[in-house]
OpenMM code with the backbone's topology and positions (N, CA, C; nanometers):
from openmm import Vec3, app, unit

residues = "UNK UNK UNK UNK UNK UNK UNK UNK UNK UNK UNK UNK UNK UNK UNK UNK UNK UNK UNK UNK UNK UNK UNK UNK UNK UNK UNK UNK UNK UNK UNK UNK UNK UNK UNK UNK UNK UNK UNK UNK UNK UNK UNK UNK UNK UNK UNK UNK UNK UNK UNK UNK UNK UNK UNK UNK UNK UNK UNK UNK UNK UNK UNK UNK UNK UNK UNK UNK UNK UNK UNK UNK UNK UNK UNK UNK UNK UNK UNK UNK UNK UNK UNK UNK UNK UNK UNK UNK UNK UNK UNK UNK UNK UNK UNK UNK UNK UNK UNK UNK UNK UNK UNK UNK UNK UNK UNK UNK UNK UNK UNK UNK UNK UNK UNK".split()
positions = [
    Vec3(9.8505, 16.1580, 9.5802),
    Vec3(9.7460, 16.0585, 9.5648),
    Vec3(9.8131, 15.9221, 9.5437),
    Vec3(9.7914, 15.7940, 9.5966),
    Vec3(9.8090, 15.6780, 9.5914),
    Vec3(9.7541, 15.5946, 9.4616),
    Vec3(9.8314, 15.5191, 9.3999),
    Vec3(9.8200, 15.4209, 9.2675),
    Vec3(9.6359, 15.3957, 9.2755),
    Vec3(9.6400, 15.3339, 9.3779),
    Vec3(9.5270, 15.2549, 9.3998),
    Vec3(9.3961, 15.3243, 9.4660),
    Vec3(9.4386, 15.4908, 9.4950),
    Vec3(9.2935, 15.5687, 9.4972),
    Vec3(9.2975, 15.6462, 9.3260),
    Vec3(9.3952, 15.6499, 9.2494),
    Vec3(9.3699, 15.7117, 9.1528),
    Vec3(9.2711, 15.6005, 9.0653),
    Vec3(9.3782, 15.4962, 9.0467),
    Vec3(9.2911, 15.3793, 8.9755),
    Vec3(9.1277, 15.3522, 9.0086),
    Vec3(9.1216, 15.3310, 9.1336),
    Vec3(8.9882, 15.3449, 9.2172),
    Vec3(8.9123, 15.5319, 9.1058),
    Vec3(8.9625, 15.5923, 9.1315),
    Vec3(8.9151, 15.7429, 9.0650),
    Vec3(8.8696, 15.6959, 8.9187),
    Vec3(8.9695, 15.6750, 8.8579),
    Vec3(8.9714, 15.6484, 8.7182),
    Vec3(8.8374, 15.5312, 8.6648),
    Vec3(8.7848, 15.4814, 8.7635),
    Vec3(8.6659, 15.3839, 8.7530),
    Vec3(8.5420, 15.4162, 8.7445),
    Vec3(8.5527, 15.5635, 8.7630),
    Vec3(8.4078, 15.6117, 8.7552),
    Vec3(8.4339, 15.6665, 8.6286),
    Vec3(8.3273, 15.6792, 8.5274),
    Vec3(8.3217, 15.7452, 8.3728),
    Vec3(8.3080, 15.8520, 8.3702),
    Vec3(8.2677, 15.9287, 8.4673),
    Vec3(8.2786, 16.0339, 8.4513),
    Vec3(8.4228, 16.1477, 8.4935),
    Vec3(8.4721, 16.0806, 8.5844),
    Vec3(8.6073, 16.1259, 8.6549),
    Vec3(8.7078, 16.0802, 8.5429),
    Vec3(8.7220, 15.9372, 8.4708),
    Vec3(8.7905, 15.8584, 8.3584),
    Vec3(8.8087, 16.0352, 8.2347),
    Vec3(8.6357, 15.9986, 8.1989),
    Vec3(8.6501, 16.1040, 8.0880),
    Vec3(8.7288, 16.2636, 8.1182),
    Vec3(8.6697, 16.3204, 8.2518),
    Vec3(8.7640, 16.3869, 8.2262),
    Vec3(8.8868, 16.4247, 8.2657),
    Vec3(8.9190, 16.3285, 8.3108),
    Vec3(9.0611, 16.2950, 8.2977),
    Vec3(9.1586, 16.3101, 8.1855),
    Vec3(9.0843, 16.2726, 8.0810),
    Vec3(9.0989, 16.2161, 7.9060),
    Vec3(9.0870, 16.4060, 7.8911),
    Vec3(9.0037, 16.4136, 7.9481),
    Vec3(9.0335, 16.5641, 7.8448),
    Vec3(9.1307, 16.6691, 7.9139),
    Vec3(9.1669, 16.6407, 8.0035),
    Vec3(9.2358, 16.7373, 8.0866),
    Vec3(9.3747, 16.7127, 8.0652),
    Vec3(9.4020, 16.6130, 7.9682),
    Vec3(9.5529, 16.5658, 7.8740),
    Vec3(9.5620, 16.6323, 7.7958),
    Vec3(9.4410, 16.7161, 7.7138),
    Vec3(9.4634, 16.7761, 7.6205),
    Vec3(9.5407, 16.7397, 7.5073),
    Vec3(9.5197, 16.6024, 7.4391),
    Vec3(9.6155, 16.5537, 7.3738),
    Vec3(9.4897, 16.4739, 7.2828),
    Vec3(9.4578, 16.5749, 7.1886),
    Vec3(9.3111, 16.5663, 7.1265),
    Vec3(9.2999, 16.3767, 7.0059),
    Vec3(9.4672, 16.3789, 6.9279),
    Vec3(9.5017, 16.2513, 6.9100),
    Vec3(9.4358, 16.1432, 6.9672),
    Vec3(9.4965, 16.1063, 7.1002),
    Vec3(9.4523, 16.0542, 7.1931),
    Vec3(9.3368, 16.0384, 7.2275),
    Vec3(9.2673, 16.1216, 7.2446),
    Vec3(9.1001, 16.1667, 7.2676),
    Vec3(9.0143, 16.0762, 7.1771),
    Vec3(9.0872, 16.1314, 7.0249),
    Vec3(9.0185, 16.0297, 6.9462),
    Vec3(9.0638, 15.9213, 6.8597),
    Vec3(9.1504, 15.8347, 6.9556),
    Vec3(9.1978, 15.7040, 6.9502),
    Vec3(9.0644, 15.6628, 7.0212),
    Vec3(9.0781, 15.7073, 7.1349),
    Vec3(8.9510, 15.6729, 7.2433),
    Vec3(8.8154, 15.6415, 7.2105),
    Vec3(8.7977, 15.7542, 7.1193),
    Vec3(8.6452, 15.7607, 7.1110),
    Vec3(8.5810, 15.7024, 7.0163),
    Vec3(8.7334, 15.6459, 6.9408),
    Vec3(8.6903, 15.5301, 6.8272),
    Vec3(8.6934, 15.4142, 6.8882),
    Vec3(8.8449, 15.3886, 6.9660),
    Vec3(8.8260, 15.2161, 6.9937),
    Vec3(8.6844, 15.1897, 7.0966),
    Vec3(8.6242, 15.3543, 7.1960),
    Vec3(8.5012, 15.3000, 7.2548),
    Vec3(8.3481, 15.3026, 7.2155),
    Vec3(8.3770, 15.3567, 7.0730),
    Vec3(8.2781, 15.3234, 6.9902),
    Vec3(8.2550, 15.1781, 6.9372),
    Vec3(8.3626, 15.1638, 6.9087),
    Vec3(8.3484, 15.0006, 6.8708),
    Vec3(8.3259, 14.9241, 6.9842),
    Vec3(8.3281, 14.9011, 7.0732),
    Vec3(8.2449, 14.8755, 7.2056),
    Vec3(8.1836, 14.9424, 7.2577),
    Vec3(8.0867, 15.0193, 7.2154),
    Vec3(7.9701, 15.0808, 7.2814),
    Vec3(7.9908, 15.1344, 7.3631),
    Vec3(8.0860, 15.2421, 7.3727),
    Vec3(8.1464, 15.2984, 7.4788),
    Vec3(8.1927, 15.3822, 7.4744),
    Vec3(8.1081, 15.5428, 7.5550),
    Vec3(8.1987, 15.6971, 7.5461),
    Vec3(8.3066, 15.6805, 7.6000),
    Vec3(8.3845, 15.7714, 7.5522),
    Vec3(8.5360, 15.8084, 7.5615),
    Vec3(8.5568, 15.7610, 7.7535),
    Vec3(8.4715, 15.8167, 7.8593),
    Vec3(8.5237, 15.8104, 7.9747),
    Vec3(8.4592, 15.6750, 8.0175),
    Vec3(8.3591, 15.6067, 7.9498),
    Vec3(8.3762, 15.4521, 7.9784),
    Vec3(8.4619, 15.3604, 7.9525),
    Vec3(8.5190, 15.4216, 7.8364),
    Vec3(8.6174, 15.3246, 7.7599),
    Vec3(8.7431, 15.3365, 7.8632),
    Vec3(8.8161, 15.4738, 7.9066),
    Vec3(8.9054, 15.5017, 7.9982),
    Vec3(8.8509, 15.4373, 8.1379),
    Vec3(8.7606, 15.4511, 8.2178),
    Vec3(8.7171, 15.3569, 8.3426),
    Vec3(8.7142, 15.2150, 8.2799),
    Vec3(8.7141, 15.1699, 8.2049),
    Vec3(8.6970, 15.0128, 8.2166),
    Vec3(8.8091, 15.0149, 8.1266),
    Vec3(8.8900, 15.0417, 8.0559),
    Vec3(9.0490, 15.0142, 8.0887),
    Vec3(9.0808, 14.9983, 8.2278),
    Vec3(9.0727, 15.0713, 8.2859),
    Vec3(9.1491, 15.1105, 8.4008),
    Vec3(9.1403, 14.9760, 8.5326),
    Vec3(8.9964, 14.9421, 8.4963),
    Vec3(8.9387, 14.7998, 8.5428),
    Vec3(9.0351, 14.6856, 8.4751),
    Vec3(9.0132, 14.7153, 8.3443),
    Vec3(9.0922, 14.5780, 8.2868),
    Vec3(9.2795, 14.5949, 8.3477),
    Vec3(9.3157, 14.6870, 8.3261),
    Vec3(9.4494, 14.6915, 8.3990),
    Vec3(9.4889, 14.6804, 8.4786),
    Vec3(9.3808, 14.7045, 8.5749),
    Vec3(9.3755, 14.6818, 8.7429),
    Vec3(9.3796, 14.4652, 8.7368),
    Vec3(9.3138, 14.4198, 8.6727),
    Vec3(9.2950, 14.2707, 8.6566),
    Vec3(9.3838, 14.1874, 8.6083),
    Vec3(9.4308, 14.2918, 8.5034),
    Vec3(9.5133, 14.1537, 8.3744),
    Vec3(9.6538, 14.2265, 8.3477),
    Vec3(9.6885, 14.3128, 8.3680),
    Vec3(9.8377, 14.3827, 8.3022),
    Vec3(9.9141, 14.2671, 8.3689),
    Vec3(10.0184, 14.2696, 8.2675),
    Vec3(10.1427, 14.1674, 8.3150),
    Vec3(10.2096, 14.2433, 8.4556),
    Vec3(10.2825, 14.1884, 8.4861),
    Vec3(10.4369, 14.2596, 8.5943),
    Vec3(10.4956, 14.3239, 8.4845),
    Vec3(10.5168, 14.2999, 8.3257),
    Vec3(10.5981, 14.3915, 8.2856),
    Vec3(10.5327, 14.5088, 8.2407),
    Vec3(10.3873, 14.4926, 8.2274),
    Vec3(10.2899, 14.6371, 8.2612),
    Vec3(10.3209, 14.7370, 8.3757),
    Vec3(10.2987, 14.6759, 8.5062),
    Vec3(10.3130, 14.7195, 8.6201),
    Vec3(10.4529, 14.7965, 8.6185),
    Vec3(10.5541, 14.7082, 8.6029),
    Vec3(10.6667, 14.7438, 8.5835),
    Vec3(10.7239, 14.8638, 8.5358),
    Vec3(10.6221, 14.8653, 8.3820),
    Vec3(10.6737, 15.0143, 8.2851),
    Vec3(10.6236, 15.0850, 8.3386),
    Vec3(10.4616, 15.0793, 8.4215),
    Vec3(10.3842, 15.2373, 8.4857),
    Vec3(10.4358, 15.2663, 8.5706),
    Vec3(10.5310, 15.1692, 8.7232),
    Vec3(10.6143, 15.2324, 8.8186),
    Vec3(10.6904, 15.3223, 8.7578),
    Vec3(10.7970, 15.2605, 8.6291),
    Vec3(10.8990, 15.3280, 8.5525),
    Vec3(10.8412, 15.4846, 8.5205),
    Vec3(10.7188, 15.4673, 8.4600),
    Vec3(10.6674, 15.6211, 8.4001),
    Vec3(10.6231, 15.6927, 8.5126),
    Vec3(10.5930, 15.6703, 8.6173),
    Vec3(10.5584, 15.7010, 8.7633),
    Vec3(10.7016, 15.7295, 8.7833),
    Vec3(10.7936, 15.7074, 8.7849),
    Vec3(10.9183, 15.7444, 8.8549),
    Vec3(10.9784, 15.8782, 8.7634),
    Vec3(10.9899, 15.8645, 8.6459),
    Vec3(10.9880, 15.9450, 8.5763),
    Vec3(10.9313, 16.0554, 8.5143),
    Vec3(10.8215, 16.0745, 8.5768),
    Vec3(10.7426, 16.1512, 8.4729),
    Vec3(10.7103, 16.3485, 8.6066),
    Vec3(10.6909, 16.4272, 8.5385),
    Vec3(10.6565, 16.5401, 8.6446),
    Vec3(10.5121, 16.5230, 8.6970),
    Vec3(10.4572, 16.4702, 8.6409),
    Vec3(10.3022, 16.4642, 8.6819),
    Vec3(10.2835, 16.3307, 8.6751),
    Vec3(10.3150, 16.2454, 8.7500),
    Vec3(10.2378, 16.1203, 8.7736),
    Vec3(10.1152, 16.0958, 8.7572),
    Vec3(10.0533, 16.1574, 8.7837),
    Vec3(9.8812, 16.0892, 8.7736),
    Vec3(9.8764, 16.1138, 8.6004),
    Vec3(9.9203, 16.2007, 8.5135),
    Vec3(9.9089, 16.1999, 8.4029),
    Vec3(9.9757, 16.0520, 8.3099),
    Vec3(10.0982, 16.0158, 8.3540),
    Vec3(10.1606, 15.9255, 8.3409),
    Vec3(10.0727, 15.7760, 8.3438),
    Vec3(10.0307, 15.8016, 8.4579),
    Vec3(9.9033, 15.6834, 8.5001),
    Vec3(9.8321, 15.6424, 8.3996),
    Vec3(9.7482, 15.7592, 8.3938),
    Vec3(9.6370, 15.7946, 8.2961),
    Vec3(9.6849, 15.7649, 8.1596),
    Vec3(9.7775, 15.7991, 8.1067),
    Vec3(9.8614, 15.7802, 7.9876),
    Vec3(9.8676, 15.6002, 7.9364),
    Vec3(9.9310, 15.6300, 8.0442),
    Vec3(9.9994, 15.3954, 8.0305),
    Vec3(9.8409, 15.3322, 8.0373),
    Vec3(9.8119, 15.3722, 8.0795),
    Vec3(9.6334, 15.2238, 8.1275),
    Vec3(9.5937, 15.2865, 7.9748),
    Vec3(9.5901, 15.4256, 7.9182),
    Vec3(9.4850, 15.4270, 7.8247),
    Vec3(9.5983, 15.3573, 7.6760),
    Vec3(9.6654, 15.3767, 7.7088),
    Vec3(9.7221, 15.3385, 7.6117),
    Vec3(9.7453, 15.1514, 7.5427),
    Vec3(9.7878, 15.1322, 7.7180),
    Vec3(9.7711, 14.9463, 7.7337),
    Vec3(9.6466, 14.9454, 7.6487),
    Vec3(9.5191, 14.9902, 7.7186),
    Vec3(9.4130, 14.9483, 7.6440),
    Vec3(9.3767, 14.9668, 7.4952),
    Vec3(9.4754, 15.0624, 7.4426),
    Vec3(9.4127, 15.0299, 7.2674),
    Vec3(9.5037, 14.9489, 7.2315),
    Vec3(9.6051, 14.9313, 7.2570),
    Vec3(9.7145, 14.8180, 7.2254),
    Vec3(9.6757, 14.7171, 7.2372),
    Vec3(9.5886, 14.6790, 7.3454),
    Vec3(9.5413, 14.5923, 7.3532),
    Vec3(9.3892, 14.4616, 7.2716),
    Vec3(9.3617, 14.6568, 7.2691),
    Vec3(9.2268, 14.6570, 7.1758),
    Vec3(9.2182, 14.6568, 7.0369),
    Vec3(9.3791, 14.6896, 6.9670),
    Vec3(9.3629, 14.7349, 6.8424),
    Vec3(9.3643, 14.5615, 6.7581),
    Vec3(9.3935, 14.4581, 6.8088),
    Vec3(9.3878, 14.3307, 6.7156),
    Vec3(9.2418, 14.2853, 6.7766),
    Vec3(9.2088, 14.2909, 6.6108),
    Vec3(9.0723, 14.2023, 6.5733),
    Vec3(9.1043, 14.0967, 6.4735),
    Vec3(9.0593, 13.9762, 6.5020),
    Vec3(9.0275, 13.8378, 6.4456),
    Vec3(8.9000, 13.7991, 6.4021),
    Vec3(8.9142, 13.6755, 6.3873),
    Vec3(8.7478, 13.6243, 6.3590),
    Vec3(8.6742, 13.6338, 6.5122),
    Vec3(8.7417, 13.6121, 6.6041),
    Vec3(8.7030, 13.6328, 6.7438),
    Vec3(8.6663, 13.7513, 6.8155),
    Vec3(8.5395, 13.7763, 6.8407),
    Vec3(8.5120, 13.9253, 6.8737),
    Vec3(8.5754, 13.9856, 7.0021),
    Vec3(8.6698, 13.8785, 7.0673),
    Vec3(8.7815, 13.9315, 7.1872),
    Vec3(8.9029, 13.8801, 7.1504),
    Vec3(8.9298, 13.8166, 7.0510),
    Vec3(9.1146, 13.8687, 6.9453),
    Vec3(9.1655, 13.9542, 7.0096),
    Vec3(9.2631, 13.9638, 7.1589),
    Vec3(9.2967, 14.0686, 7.1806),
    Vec3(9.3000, 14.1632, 7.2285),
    Vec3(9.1557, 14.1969, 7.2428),
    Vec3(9.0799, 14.2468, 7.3466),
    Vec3(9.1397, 14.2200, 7.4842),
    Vec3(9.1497, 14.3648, 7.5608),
    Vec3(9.1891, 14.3337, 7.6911),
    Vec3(9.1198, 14.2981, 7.7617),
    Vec3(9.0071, 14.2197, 7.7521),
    Vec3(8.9173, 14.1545, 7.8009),
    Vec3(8.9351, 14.0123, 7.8908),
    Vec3(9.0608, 13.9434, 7.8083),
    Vec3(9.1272, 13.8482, 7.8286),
    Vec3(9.0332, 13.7360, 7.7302),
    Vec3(8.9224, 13.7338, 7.6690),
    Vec3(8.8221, 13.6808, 7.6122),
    Vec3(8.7432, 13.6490, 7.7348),
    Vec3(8.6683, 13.6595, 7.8724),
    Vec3(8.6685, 13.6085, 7.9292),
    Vec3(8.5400, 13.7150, 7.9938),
    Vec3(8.4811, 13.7560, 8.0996),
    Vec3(8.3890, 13.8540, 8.1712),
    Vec3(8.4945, 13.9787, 8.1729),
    Vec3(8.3994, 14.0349, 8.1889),
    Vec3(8.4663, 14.1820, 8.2082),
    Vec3(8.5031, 14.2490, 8.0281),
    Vec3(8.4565, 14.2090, 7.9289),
    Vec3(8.4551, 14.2632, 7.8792),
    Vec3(8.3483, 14.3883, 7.8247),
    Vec3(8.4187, 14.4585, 7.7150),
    Vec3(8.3346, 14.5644, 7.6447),
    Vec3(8.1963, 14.4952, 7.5726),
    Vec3(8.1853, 14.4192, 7.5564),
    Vec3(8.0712, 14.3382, 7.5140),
    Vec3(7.9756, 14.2773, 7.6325),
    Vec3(8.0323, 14.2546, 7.7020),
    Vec3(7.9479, 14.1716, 7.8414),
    Vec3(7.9102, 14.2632, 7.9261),
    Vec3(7.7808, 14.2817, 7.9686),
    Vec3(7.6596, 14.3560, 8.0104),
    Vec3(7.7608, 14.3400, 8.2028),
] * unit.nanometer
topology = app.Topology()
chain = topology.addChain("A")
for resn in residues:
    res = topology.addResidue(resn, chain)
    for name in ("N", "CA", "C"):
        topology.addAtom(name, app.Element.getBySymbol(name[0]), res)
């Protein structure tokens, strides 16, 4: 499968979520289902719209580390799945007085708040 039909995959919430569970890495699961609670958001929305925001805003040295874990890893698409969900609580985990502090949102559309 190609970067850019998985990513494309990973955009639907329902394919996202279970994706998330087919890691079996229950931790993880519920990193998820907290940071997409706090944006109004089940576990496989929160994973599809990461996957959106990463597709938009990751640096080159984003891109960079997921080729790296893509080159390395036995299961690539897990690897995938891994780095975007992860970018996104890293991304997500600083809150400010600003309700997008951080947010991989960029503060900007496309966020977990914006309809």
């Amino acid at each position: 499968m190609h970067l850019g039909t998985l990513l494309n995959h990973l955009e639907v919430d329902a394919n996202a979520g279970a994706a998330l569970l087919a890691l079996g890495d229950i931790t993880l699961f519920a990193r998820v289902e907290a940071m997409g609670a706090e944006h109004g958001e089940e576990p496989g929305e929160y994973v599809a719209n990461g996957a959106r925001r990463f597709a938009a805003r990751a640096s080159d040295e984003d891109w960079l580390g997921l080729m790296n874990a893509i080159e390395r890893a036995d299961n690539p698409g897990r690897a995938v799945l891994e780095k975007i969900v992860l970018w996104s609580l890293d991304k997500d985990m600083t809150s400010e007085s600003s309700p997008h502090a951080g947010c991989s949102c960029g503060g900007g559309g496309g966020c977990h708040d914006q309809p």
